[in-house]
C-alpha beads as a LAMMPS data file, in Angstrom:
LAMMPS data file: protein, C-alpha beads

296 atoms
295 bonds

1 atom types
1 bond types

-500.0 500.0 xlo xhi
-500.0 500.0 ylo yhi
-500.0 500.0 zlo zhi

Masses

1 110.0

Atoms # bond

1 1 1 0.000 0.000 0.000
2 1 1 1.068 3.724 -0.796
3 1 1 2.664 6.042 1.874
4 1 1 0.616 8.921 2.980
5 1 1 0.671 12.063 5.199
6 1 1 -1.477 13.464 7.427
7 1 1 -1.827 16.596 9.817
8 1 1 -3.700 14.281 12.777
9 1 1 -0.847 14.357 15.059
10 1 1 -1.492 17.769 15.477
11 1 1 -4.851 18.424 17.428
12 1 1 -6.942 21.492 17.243
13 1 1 -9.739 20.965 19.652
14 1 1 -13.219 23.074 18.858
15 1 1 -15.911 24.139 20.984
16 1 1 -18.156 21.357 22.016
17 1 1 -21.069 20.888 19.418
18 1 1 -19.310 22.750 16.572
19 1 1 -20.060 21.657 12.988
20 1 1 -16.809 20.199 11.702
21 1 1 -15.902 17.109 12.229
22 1 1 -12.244 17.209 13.186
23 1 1 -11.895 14.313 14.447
24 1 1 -11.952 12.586 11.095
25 1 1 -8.699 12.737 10.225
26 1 1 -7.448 10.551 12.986
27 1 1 -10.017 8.021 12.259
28 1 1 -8.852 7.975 8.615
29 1 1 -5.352 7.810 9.166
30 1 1 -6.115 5.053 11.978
31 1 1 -7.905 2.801 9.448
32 1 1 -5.584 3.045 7.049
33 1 1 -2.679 1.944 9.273
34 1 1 -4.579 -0.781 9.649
35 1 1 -5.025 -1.559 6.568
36 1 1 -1.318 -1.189 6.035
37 1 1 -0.768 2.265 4.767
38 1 1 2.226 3.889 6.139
39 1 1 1.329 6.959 7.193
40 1 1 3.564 10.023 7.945
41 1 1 3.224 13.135 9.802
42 1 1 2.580 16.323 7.813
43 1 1 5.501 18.640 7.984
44 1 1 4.021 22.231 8.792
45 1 1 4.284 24.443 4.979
46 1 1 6.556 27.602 5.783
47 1 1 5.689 31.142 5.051
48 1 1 7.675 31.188 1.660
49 1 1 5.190 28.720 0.450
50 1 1 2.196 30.183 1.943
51 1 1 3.094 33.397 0.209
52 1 1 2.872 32.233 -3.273
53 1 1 -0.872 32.103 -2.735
54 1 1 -1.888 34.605 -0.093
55 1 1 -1.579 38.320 0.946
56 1 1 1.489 39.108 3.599
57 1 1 -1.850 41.160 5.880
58 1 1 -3.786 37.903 5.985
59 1 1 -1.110 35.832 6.572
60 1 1 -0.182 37.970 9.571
61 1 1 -3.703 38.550 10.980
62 1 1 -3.702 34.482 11.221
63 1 1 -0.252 34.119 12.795
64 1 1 -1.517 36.484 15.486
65 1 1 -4.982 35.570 15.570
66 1 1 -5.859 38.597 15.054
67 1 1 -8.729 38.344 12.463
68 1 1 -11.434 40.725 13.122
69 1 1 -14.948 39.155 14.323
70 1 1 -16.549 38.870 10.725
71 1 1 -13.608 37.274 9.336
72 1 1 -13.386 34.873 12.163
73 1 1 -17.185 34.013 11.338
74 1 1 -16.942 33.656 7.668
75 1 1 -13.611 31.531 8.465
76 1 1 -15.604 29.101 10.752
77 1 1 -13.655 28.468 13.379
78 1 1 -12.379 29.752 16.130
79 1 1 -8.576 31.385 16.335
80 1 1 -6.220 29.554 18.090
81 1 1 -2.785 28.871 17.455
82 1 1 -3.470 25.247 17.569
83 1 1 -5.439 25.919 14.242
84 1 1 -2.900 28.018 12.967
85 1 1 -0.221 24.939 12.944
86 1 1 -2.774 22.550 12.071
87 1 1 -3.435 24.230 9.307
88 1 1 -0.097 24.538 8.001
89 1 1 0.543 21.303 8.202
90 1 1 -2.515 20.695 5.807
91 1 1 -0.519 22.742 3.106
92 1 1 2.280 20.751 4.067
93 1 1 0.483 18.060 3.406
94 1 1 -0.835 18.292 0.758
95 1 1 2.751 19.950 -0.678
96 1 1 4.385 16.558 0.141
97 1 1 1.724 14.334 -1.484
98 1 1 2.115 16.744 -4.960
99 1 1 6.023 15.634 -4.858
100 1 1 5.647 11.910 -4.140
101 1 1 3.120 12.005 -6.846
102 1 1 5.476 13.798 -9.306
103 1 1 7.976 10.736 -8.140
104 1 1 6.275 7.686 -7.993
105 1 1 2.692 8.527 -9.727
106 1 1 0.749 8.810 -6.747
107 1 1 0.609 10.878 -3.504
108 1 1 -2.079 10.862 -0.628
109 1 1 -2.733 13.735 1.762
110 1 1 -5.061 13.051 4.479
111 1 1 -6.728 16.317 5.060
112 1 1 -6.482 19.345 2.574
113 1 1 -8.873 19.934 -0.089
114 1 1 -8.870 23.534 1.156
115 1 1 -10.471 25.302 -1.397
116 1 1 -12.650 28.437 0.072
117 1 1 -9.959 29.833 1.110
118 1 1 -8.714 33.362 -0.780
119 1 1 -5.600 35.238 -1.351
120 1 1 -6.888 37.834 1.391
121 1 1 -9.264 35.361 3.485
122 1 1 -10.192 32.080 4.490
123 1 1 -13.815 30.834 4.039
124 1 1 -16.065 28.166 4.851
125 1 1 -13.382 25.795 7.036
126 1 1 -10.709 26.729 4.842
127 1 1 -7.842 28.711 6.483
128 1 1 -4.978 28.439 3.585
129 1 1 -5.653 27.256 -0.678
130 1 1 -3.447 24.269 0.035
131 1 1 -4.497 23.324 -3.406
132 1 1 -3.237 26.472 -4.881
133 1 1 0.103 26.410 -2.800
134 1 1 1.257 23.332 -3.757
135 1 1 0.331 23.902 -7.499
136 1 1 2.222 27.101 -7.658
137 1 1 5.473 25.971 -5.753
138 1 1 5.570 23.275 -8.197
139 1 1 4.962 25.327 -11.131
140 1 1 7.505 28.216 -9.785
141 1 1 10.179 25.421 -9.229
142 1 1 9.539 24.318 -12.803
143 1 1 9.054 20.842 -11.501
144 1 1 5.514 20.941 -13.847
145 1 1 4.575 23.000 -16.726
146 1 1 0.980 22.737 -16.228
147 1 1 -1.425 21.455 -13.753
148 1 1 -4.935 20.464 -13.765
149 1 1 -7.006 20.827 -10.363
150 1 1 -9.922 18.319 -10.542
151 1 1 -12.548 19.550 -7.497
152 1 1 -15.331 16.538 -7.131
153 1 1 -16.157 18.336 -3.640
154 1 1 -19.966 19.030 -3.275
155 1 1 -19.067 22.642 -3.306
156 1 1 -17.778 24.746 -5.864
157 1 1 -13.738 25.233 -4.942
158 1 1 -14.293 29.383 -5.633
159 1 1 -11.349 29.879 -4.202
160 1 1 -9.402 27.913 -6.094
161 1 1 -11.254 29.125 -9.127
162 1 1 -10.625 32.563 -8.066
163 1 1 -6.972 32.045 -7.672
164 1 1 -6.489 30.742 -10.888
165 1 1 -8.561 32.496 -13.175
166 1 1 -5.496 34.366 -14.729
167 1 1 -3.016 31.832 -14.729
168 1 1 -3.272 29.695 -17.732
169 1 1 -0.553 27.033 -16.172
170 1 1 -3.329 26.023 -13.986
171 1 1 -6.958 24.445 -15.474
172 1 1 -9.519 24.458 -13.050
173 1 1 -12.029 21.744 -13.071
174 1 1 -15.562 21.651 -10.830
175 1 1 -18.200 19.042 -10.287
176 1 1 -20.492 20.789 -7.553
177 1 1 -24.132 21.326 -6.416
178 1 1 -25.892 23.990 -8.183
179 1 1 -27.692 25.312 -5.714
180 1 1 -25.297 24.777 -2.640
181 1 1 -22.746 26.626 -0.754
182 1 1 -20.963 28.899 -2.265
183 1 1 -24.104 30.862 -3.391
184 1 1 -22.217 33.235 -5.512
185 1 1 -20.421 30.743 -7.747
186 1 1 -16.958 31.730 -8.714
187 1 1 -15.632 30.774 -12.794
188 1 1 -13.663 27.093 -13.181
189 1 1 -12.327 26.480 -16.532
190 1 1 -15.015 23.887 -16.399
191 1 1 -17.932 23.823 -13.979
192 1 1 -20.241 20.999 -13.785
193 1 1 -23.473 21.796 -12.010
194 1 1 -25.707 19.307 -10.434
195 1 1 -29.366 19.344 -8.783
196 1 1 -30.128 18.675 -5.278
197 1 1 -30.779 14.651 -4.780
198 1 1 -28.603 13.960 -8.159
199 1 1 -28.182 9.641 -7.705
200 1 1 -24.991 7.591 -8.361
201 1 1 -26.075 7.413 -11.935
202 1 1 -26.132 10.965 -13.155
203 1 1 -23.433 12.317 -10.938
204 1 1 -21.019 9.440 -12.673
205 1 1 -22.542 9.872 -16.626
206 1 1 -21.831 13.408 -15.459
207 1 1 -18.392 13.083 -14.400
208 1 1 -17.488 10.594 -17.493
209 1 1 -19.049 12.792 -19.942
210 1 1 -17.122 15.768 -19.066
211 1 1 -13.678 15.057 -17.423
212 1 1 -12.124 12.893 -19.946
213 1 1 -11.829 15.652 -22.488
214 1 1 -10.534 18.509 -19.947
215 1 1 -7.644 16.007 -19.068
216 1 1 -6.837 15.826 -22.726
217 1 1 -6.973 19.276 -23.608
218 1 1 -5.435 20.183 -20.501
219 1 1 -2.563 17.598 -21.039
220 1 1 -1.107 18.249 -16.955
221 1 1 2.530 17.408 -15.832
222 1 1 0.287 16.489 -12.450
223 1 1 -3.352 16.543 -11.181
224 1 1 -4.481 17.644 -7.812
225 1 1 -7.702 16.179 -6.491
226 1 1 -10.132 17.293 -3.831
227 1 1 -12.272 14.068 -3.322
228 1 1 -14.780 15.907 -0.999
229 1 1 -17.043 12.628 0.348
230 1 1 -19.928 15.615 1.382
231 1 1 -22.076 14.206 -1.762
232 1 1 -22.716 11.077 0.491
233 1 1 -26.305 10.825 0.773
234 1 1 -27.126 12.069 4.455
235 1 1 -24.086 14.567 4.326
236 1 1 -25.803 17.749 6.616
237 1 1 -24.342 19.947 3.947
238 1 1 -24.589 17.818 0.785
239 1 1 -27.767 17.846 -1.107
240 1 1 -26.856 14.925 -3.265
241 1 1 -27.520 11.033 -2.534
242 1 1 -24.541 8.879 -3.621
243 1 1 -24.029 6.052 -1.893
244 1 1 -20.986 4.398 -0.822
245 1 1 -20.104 2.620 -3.481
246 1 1 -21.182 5.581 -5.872
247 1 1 -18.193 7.311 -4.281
248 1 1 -15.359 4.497 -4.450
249 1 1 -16.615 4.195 -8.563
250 1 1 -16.102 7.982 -8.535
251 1 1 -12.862 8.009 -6.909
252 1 1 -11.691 4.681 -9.483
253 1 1 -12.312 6.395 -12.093
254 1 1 -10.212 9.695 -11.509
255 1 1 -7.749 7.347 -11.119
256 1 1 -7.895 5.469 -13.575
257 1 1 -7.925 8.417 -16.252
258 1 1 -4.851 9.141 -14.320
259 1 1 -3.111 5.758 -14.804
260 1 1 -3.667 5.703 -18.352
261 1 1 -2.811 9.296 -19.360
262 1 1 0.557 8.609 -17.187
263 1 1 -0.535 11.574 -14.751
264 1 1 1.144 11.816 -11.821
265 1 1 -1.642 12.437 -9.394
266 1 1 -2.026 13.676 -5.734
267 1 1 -5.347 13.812 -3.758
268 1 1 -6.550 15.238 -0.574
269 1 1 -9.522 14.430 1.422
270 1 1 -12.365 17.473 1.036
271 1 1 -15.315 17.812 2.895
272 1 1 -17.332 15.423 5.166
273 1 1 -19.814 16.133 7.196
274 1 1 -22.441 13.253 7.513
275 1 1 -24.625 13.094 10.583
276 1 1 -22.828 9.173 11.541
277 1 1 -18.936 10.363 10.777
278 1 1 -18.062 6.483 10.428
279 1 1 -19.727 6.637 7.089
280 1 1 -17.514 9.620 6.001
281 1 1 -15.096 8.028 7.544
282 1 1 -15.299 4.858 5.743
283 1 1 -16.025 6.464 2.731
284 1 1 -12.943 8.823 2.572
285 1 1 -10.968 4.848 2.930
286 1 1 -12.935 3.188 0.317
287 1 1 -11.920 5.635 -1.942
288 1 1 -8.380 6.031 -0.641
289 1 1 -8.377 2.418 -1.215
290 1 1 -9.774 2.241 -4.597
291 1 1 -7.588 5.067 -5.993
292 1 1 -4.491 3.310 -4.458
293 1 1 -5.226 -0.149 -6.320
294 1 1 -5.647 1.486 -9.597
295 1 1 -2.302 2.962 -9.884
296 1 1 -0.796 0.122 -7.889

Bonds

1 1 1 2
2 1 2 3
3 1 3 4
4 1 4 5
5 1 5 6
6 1 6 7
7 1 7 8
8 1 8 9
9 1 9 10
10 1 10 11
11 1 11 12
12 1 12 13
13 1 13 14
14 1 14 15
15 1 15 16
16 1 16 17
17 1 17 18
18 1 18 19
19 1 19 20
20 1 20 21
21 1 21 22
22 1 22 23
23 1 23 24
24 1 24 25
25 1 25 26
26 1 26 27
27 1 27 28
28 1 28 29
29 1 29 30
30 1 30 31
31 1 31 32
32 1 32 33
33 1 33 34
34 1 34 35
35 1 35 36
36 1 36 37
37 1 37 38
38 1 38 39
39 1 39 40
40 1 40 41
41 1 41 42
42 1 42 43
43 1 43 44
44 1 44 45
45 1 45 46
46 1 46 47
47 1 47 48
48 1 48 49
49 1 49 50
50 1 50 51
51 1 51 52
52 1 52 53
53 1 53 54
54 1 54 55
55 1 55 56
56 1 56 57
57 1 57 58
58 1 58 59
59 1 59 60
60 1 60 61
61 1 61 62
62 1 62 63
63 1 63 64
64 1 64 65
65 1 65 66
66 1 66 67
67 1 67 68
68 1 68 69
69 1 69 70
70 1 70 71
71 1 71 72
72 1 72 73
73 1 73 74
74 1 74 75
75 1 75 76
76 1 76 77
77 1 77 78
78 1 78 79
79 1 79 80
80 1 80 81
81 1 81 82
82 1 82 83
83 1 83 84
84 1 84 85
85 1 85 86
86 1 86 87
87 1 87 88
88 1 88 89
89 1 89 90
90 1 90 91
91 1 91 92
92 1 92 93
93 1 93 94
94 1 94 95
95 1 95 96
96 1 96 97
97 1 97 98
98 1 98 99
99 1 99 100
100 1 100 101
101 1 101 102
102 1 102 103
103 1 103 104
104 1 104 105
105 1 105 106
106 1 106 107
107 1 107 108
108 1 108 109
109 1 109 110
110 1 110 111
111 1 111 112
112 1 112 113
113 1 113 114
114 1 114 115
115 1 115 116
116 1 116 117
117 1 117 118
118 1 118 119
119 1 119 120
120 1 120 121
121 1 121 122
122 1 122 123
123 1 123 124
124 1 124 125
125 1 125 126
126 1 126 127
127 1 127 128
128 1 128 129
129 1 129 130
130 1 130 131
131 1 131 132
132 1 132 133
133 1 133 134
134 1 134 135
135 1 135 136
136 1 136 137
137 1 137 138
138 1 138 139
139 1 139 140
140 1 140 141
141 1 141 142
142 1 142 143
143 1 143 144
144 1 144 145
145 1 145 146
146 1 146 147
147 1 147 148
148 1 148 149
149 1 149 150
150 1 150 151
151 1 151 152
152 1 152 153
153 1 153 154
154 1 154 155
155 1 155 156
156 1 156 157
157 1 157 158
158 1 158 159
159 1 159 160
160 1 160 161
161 1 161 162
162 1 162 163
163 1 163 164
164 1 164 165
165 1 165 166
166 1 166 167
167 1 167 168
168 1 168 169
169 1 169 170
170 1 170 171
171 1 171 172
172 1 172 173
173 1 173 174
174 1 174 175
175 1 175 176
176 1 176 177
177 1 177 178
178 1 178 179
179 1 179 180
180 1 180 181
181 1 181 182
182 1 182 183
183 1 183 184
184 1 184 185
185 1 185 186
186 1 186 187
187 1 187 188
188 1 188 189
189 1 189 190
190 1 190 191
191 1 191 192
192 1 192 193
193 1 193 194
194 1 194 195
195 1 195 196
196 1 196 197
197 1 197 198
198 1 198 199
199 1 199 200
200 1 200 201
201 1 201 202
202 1 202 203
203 1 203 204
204 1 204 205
205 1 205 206
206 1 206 207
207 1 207 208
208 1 208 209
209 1 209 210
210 1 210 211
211 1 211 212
212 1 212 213
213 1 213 214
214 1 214 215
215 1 215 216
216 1 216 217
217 1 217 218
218 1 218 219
219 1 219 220
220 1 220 221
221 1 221 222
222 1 222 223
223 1 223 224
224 1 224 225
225 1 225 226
226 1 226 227
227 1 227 228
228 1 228 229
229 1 229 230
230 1 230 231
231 1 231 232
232 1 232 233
233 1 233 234
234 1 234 235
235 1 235 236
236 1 236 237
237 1 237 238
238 1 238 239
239 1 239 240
240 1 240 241
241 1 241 242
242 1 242 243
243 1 243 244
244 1 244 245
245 1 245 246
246 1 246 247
247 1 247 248
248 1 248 249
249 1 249 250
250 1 250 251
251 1 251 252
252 1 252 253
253 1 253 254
254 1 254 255
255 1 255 256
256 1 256 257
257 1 257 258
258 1 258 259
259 1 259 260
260 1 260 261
261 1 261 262
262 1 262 263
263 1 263 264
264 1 264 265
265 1 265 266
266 1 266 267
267 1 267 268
268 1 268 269
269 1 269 270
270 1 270 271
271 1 271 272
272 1 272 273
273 1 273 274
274 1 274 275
275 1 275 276
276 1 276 277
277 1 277 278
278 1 278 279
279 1 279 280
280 1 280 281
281 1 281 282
282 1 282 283
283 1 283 284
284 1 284 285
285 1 285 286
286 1 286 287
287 1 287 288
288 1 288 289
289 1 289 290
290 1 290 291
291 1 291 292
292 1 292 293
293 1 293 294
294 1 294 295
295 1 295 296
């Protein structure tokens, strides 16, 4: 089984009843030991990195935990420096996982997926674009000429969109509920829009209808996936109604594309947020699992 990293060892307790469901990561990494997996301890991304993505006033305001009150609220969470290193070490990550996947075709992050957060704020659970980060340190280092970003999340990545609107060394690619958070959709390179309660069966005709020919055109040096398990059916924030095994088919066949294109590809977990976290849980490893045996 493949190595992967994660940011678990470093805990970032919430209030008691808050919505996000930190302790997923743990149970993910947990299950995949068992299952073999060696996984490694995120190393925390420094501020040279987090500068290629985001403003020098926001990245000091979250150092010091000094965002005002409506930034803290559109952010999510409470500031703490806890956070703050946690969520470095999701950009680290997620960094990490890019370069094993440049090296040996495939790299796993196990949190990450980041992608409402903005150059000059974070959004939505998102503190730092770890998405964007590791795309553009790769890019800058002239490891990869050209990257494609493919965001299967439940919600649009408008950050990520945002981000790379300009920069034609990055394609942005989105398969997201129309009518769910964010409200005010940013522009991918591709979105893919679905209706509330959209079934295994259209999501995936969806999905194979549409991705195939923005990996061709795009023709990436590496592909960064966000495989957000929030389109779960039962998800609080979803909307959708895939089932389990609507996600690991999802999952398989991102991979697969990847396997026979030769893309080196690196993925990172998205959203969750069922009401019984064992099923996003479980899901997150199914598809872990899946992706893992395809490029095995």
């Amino acid at each position: 089984m493949p190595d992967a990293v994660s940011p678990a060892h470093l805990p970032a307790p919430l209030p008691p009843g808050h919505r996000f469901p930190m302790t997923k990561y743990a149970r993910v990494a947990e299950r995949l030991r068992a299952d073999g997996w060696a996984v490694a301890a995120a190393v925390e991304a420094d501020d040279e990195a987090l500068r290629r993505a985001h403003d020098p006033g926001y990245l000091d305001a979250v150092a010091r935990c000094a965002l005002d009150p409506k930034a803290e609220r559109r952010l999510g969470f409470p500031q703490t420096p806890e956070l703050v290193r946690r969520a470095k070490a999701s950009v680290g990550g997620t960094l990490t996982a890019a370069r094993q996947a440049l090296a040996g075709g495939l790299g796993v992050a196990l949190a990450g997926g980041t992608h409402h957060a903005f150059a000059d704020r974070g959004e939505g659970f998102c503190v730092y674009n770890d998405l964007v980060v590791a795309a553009r340190t790769l890019l800058d280092e002239g490891a990869v000429a050209r990257v494609l970003v493919v965001d299967l999340d439940v919600h649009q990545g408008n950050g990520t969109a945002e981000f790379c609107a300009d920069d034609e060394r990055v394609v942005t690619y989105s398969v997201h509920g129309a009518r769910n958070y964010p409200f005010v959709k940013a522009r991918s390179d591709v979105d893919v829009a679905l209706p509330d309660g959209v079934d295994d069966a259209g999501y995936l005709a969806a999905l194979e209808r549409t991705l195939p020919a923005v990996w061709r055109a795009a023709a990436p040096d590496l592909v960064v996936f966000q495989g957000g398990v929030d389109v779960l059916a039962g998800d609080r924030f979803g909307r959708m109604a895939l089932t389990h095994a609507g996600v690991v088919a999802r999952d398989r066949f991102v991979a697969e594309l990847a396997r026979d294109a030769g893309t080196p590809l690196a993925t990172t977990l998205g959203g969750g947020y069922h009401v019984d976290v064992e099923r996003t849980v479980a899901a997150h490893v199914a598809g872990l699992t899946a992706i893992a045996h395809a490029l095995a």
